[in-house]
N, C-alpha and C positions, 0 to 999 in steps of 0.2 A: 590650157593647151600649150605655153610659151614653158611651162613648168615641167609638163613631161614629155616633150620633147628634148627638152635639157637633161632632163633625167635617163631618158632611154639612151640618148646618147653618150653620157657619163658609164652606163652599164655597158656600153658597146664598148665603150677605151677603157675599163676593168678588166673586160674578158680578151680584148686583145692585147693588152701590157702582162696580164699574170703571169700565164705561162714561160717558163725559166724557158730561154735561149741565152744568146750571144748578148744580148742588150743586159738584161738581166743578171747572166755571170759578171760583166764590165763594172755594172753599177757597185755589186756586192762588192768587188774586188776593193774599186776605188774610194767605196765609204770605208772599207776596213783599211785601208791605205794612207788614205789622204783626209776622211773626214768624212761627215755624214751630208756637207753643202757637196762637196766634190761630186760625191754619191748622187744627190737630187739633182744637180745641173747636167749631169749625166743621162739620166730621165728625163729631165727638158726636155733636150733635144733628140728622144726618142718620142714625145709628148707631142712636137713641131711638126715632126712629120704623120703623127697620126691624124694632126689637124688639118695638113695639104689633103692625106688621101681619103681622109673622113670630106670633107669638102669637096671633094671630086668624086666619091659615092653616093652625098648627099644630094648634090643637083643631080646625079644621073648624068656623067658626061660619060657617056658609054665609050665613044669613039676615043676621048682621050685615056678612058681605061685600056681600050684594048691595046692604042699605041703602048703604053707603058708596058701592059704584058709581052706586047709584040718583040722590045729590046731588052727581056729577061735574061736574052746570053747575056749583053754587055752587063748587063745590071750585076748578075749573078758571079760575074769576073770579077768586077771591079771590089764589090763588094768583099767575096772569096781574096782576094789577096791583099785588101787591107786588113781584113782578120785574122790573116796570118799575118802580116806587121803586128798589129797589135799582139796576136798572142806571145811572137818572139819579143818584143817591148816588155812585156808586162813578167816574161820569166826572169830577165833581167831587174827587175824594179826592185826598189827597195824603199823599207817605210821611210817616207817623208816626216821633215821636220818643219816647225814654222815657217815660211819663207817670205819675204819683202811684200809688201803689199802689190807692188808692179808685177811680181813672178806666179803669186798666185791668180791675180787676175787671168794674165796668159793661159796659166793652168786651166782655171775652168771654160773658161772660150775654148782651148784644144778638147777639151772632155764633153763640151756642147756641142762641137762640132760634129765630133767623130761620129758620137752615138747618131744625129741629126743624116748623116753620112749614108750609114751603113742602116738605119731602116729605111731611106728614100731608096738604096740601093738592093733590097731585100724583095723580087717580085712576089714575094707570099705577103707580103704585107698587104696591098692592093686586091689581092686575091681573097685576102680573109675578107678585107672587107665589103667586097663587091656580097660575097658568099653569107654574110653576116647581115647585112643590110638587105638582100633580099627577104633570106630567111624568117627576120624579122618584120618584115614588109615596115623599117623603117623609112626609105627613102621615098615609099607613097604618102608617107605622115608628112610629109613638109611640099606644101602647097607651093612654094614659093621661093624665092635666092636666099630672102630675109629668113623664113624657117631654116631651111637647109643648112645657111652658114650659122642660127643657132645650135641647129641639132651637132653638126660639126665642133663648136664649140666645146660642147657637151661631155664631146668625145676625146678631145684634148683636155678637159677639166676631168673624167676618170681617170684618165691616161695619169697623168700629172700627181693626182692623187696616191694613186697606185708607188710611185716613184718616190713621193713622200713619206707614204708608210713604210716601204720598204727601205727605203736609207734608215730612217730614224729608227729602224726597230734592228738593222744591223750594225749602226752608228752604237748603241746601246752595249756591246760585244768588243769592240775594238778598244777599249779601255783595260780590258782585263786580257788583251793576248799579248803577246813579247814579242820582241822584234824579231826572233827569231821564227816564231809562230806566223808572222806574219810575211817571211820571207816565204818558207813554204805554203803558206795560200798563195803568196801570187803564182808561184809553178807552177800548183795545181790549174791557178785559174788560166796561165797563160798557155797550158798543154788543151784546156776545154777549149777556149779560146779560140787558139790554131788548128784544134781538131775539125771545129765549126767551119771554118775558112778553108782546111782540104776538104773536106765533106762536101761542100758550095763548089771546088773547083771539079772536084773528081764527078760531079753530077752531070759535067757540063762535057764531059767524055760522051763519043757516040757510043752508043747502043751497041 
């Protein structure tokens, strides 16, 4: 029982990490930038938060779901114009060289955070998996706080996973591009980026 619970819930943060967004373009960008850790620390904390809202779909806390869909302006703002920071940040970047052990650390705390940030700030996130966890009539599988917070777990350990193959297999790539090459991915990435972040503000226009 304790085994596929873990399990289904590993498949629920699979199918909610895969899908390329904003989280996704960030991660690709910063492993072909900065390295294939920068890359997975970056998926952490897209990983973090799938474990808060995997844990508040799991127990069923209805009410604190709705509160959170209920401040989807703010969410949807906040969110929206750090993505445009970061997209204008990331057109400016350029590939990084070794740097001090104190500076990278910084680095990947700033690169945990952010991503950690912008899906807490992302109301579709909550909504997938309100929508994902019925569908599946996962969250009637866990009798209990203890199942729940396994089956949660679960879903941060897909999540997590997902973050790891995908750095390590775009970490594999970044050896063979030029710095040059790799200036123009960040444009690219930092024009998807920002496009993501007007997209998110322009939605939040009345009707």
């Amino acid at each position: 029982m304790e085994a596929g619970l873990f399990a289904r819930g590993a498949l629920i943060g699979l199918a909610i990490a895969a899908p390329v967004g904003p989280i996704g373009v960030l991660c690709i960008n910063r492993t072909l930038r900065d390295g294939r850790v920068a890359g997975f620390v970056s998926g952490l904390g897209a990983a973090t938060a799938d474990l808060i809202y995997g844990t508040i779909a799991a127990l069923g806390l209805t009410a604190l779901t709705g509160a959170l869909v209920g401040i989807s302006f703010w969410t949807r703002l906040l969110g929206g114009l750090f993505l445009c920071y970061l997209g204008l940040r990331t057109l400016g970047a350029r590939p990084t060289a070794a740097q001090p052990a104190g500076s990278a650390t910084r680095g990947l705390l700033r690169a945990y955070a952010s991503t950690l940030v912008l899906t807490l700030t992302n109301p579709a996130t909550i909504i997938a998996f309100a929508a994902i966890f019925a569908g599946l009539g996962a969250g009637s599988a866990a009798h209990s706080y203890g199942e729940g917070v396994l089956l949660a777990t679960g879903v941060a350990a897909g999540s997590a996973l997902w973050w790891l193959t995908l750095s390590g297999g775009v970490g594999l790539l970044r050896s063979r591009l030029t710095p040059a090459a790799l200036r123009w991915i960040n444009r690219g990435a930092g024009l998807i980026i920002l496009g993501f972040g007007l997209a998110a503000l322009w939605s939040l226009a009345p009707v």
